[in-house]
N, C-alpha and C positions, 0 to 999 in steps of 0.2 A: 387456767392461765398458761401454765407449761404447752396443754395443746394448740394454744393461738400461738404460741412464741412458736414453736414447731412449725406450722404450716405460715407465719411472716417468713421465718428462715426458708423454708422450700421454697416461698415464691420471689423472693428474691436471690434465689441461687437458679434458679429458671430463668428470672429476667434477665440476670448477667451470663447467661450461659448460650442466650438469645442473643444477646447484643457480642457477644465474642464471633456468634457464627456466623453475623453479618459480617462486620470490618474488625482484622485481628491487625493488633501490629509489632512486628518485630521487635529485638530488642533495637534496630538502626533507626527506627521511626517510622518505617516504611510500610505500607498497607500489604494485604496479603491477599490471597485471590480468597471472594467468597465462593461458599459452596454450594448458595443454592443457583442454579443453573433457569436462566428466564427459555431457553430454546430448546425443544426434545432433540436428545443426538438424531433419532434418526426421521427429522424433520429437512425437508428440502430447503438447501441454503440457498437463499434470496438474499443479494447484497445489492447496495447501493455506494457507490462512491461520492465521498463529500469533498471534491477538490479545495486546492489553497485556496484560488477566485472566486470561490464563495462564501470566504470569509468578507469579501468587500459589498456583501449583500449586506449584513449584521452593521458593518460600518458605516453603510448609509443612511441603515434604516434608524439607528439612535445617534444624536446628536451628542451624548454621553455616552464614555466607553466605559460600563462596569459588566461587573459580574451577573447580580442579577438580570440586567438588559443581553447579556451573552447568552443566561439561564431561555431567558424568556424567548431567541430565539432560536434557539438550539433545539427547545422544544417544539418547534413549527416545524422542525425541520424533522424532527421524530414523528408528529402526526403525520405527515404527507407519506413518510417512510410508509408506516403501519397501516394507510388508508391505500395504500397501495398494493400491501399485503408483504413487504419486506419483513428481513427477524435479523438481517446485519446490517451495520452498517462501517463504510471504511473510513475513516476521516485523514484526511492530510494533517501529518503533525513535521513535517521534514522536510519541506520542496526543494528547498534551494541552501543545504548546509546551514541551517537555521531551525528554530524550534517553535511548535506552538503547547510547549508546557515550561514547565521550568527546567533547565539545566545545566549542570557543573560543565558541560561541553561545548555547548554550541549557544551562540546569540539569539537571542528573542530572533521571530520573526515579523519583518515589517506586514508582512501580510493579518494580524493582528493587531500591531500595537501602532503602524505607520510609519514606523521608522526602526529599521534594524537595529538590535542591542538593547530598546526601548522596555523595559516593563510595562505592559499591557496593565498591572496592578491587579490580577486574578491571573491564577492559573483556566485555562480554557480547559487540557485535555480534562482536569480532574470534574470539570462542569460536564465537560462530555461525556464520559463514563459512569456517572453517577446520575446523569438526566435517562442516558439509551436504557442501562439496567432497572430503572423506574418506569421506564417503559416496555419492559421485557425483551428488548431488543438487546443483543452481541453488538461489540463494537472491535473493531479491529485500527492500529496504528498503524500508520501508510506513511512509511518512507522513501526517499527518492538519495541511493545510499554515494553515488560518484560525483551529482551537479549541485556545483556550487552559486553560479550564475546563468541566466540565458539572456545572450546578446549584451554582454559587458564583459571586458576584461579588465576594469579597471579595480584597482584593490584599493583604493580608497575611498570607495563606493560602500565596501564593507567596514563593519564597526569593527572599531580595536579589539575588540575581546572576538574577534570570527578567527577560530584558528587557522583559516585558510589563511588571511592576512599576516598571522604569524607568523605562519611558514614561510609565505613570502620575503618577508622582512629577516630571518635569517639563512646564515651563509648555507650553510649545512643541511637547510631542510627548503630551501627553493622548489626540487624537482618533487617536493607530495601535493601540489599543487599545479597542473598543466594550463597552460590557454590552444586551445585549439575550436577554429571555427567559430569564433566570435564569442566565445564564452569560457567559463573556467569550469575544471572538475577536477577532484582529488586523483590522485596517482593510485590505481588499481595493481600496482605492482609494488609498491609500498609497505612494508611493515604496518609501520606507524600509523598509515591513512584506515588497514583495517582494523589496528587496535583502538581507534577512535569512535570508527562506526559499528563494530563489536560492544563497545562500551555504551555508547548514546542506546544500543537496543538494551543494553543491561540495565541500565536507570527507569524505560521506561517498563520495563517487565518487573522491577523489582518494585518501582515506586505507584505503578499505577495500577488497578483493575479490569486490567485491556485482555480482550478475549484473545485476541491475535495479533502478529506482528505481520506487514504486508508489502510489499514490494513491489512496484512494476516494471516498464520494460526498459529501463534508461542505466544502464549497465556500460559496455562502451559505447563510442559515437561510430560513426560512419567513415571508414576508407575507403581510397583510391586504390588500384592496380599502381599508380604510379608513387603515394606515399604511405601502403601498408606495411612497409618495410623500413620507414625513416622516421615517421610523426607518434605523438604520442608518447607511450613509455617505450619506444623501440629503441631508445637508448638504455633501458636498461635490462631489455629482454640480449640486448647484441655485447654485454658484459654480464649479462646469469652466465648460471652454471649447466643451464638446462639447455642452453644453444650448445655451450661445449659437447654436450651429450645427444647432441642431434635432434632438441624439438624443434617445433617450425615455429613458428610466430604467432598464429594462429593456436596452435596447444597450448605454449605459455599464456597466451592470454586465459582462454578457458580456465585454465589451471588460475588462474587470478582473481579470477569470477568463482571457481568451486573452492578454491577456499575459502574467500570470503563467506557465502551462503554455509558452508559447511560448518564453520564456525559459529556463524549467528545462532542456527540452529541446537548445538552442541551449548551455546550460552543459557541460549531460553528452555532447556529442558534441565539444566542445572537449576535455574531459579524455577521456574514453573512449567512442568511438564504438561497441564492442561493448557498451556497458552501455545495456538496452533500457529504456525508458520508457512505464508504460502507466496508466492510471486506470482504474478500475470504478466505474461511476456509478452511477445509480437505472434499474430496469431498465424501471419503466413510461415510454414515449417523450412521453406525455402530461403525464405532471408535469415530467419533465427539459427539456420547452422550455416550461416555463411560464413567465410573467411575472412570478411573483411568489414563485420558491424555485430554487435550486440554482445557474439563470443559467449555463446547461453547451451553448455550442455546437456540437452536437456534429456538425450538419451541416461545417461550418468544420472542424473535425479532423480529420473523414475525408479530405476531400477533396484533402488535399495530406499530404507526410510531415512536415511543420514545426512539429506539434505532440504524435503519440504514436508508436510502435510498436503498441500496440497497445490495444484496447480490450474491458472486460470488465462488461458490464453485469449487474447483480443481477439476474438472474430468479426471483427466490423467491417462485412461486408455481406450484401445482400446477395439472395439466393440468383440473383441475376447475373453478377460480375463475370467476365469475360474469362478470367481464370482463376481467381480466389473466391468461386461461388460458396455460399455458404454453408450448404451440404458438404462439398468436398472436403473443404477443408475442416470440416466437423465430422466426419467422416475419418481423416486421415489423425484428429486426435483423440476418438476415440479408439481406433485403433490401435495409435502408439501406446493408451494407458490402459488398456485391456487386461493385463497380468501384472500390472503397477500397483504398490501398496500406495501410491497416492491418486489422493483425492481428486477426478478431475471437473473443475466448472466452468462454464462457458461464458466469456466475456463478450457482452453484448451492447455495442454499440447508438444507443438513443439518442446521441446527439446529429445522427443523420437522419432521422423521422422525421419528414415533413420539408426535408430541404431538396432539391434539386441535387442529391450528391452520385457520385458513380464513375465507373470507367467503360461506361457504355449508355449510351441514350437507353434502353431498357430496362439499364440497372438505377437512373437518374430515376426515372417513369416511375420504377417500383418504389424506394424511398421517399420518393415524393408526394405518390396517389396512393399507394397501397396500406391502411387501415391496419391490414391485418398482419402486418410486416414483424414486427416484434412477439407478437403473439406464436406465427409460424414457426418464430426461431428458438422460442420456447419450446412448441411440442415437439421440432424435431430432434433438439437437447435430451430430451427424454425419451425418446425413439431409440434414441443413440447412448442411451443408460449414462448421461451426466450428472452427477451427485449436486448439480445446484448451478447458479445462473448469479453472474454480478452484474451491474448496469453502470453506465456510464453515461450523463452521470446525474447531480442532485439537479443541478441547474435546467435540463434540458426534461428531466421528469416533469418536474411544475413548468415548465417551459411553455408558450401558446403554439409552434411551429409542431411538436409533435402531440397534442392533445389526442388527437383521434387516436392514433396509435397506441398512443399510452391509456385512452380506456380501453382497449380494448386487450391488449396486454394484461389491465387488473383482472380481467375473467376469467386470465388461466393463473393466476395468483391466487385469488382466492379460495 
């Protein structure tokens, strides 16, 4: 009797020892990263991006918005991944200063629930998370960390609880909130606006099982020669301390942008140092150090680990394009990240397969007839020693316009 009590007690100090090493949780309530890992490190990262307008796929397809019907398609959306031969996946959980999980920060997102501030009545991300790791697949959180709005400046459009709208509505915190160009975005010079977006990445590293935090390339908007020096936060770079001391307008900004990024990452390595952190910028290197759009250092990035993991730049454009051929400019970032401790992967463009797209009847001809189009752009990435390849995006994968391409694509995937 004493030996059966003995080996009951072993097997349930096993069972509970099992079930700790899946989901642990803090003494906050919060989940903690598990430890068994569904992707070999040194397995080629294949991502997929899941934008927000794909949540309006899920929306139409059930007449009922619950959880399990979220489950159920979320799941479709992991087999298409995995039959594709993917092992990430990005999901939008932040498009537009709103949230698709729960948060003490930021308003539900209408792109979920239908109407901003709205409770969806299930948390999504937690369904996402907990469906890709049952399917062995990484999942990464894709924020979009400056735009609030596109194509609206109106602030009563956002729910009461949007703290853009808050800020609006008081005296003192007006300018963390801009309208420029028909839309609104937080003040990138701002204390306040990065301790906000500092936080929102803190809640979801702390509360959720997300491999990665992800960013891409919507950082600042686009100047003129005639208002890079007036619009924007140029009112508050033309009263810093750092104009007194002779930077240009163009360095503060950077500087605005590296500390933001430098922060987030400095966050998620306090909470979880396996959660990897990476942005996908603009993949032309000529606009991306401009002076007067994006303000993305990406010299600075590279060069030390204290700002990404890894980096993934848009290359969407075909090996035809008149001056951002695909080689070149795949070419020119492999080179830049050559002696970089970051990661670098190639952001590849699917939603111009099978369309008519380009900046030359050549490069239209190629995107539109050429089959072998995305496949090429894969084996030259590896040609070019890129540690992995994200696609853009879920919609245009399952898409009819580029089927061809996209089988053909699966053959160097698998």
């Amino acid at each position: 009797m004493g030996r059966i009590k003995l080996l009951a007690l072993l097997l349930v100090s096993a069972l509970f020892v099992n079930l700790c090493s899946r989901t642990v949780w803090n003494v906050a309530g919060a989940k903690t990263r598990q430890p068994v890992k569904m992707v070999s490190d040194g397995e080629e990262y294949r991502a997929y991006w899941f934008s927000f307008y794909n949540y309006s796929q899920y929306q139409a397809k059930y007449k009922k918005q619950s959880a399990s019907n979220f489950k159920s398609y979320f799941q479709s959306v992991l087999k298409h991944g995995k039959e594709l031969g993917m092992n990430h996946i990005i999901v939008h959980v932040r498009p537009f200063g709103d949230a698709i999980y729960e948060s003490k920060y930021f308003p539900w997102s209408s792109y979920i629930s239908g109407e901003q501030g709205r409770d969806p009545g299930f948390d999504p991300l937690e369904i996402m998370v907990s469906a890709a790791h049952e399917n062995g697949m990484k999942i990464e959180a894709w924020i979009n960390p400056y735009r609030v709005t596109l194509n609206s400046t109106d602030y009563k459009k956002l729910s009461k609880d949007n703290p853009a709208r808050k800020w609006q509505e008081g005296k003192s915190t007006k300018r963390n909130v801009l309208s420029y160009g028909g839309s609104l975005y937080y003040n990138p010079a701002k204390k306040e606006v990065r301790e906000l977006i500092v936080n929102g990445v803190r809640e979801i590293v702390e509360n959720y099982d997300v491999d990665g935090i992800h960013m891409d390339d919507y950082f600042y908007p686009s100047f003129t020669e005639e208002n890079v020096d007036t619009a924007f936060d140029a009112r508050e770079y033309h009263q810093s301390k750092e104009k007194k001391q002779g930077m240009s307008i163009a360095e503060y900004r950077r500087n605005q942008v590296n500390t933001l990024v430098r922060q987030i990452r400095k966050a998620i390595q306090e909470i979880d140092p396996e959660v990897t952190y990476g942005i996908s910028p603009a993949g032309n290197l000529e606009n991306l150090t401009s002076d007067y759009a994006y303000y993305v250092d990406i010299k600075r990035w590279l060069a030390s680990d204290q700002y990404v993991d890894y980096i993934c730049p848009q290359i969407y454009w075909g090996f035809q394009h008149p001056t951002a051929g695909f080689e070149r400019v795949a070419d020119q970032w492999a080179k830049l990240c050559k002696d970089s401790p970051v990661k670098l992967y190639i952001g590849i463009g699917v939603y111009r397969a099978g369309h008519e797209e380009g900046d030359s009847p050549s490069e239209q001809k190629e995107w539109k007839s050429d089959a072998d189009v995305l496949k090429k752009q894969v084996k030259y990435g590896r040609k070019k020693k890129a540690d992995g390849f994200a696609f853009f995006d879920y919609r245009d994968l399952i898409g009819h316009a580029a089927k061809d391409a996209v089988n053909q694509l699966k053959t160097v995937l698998k």
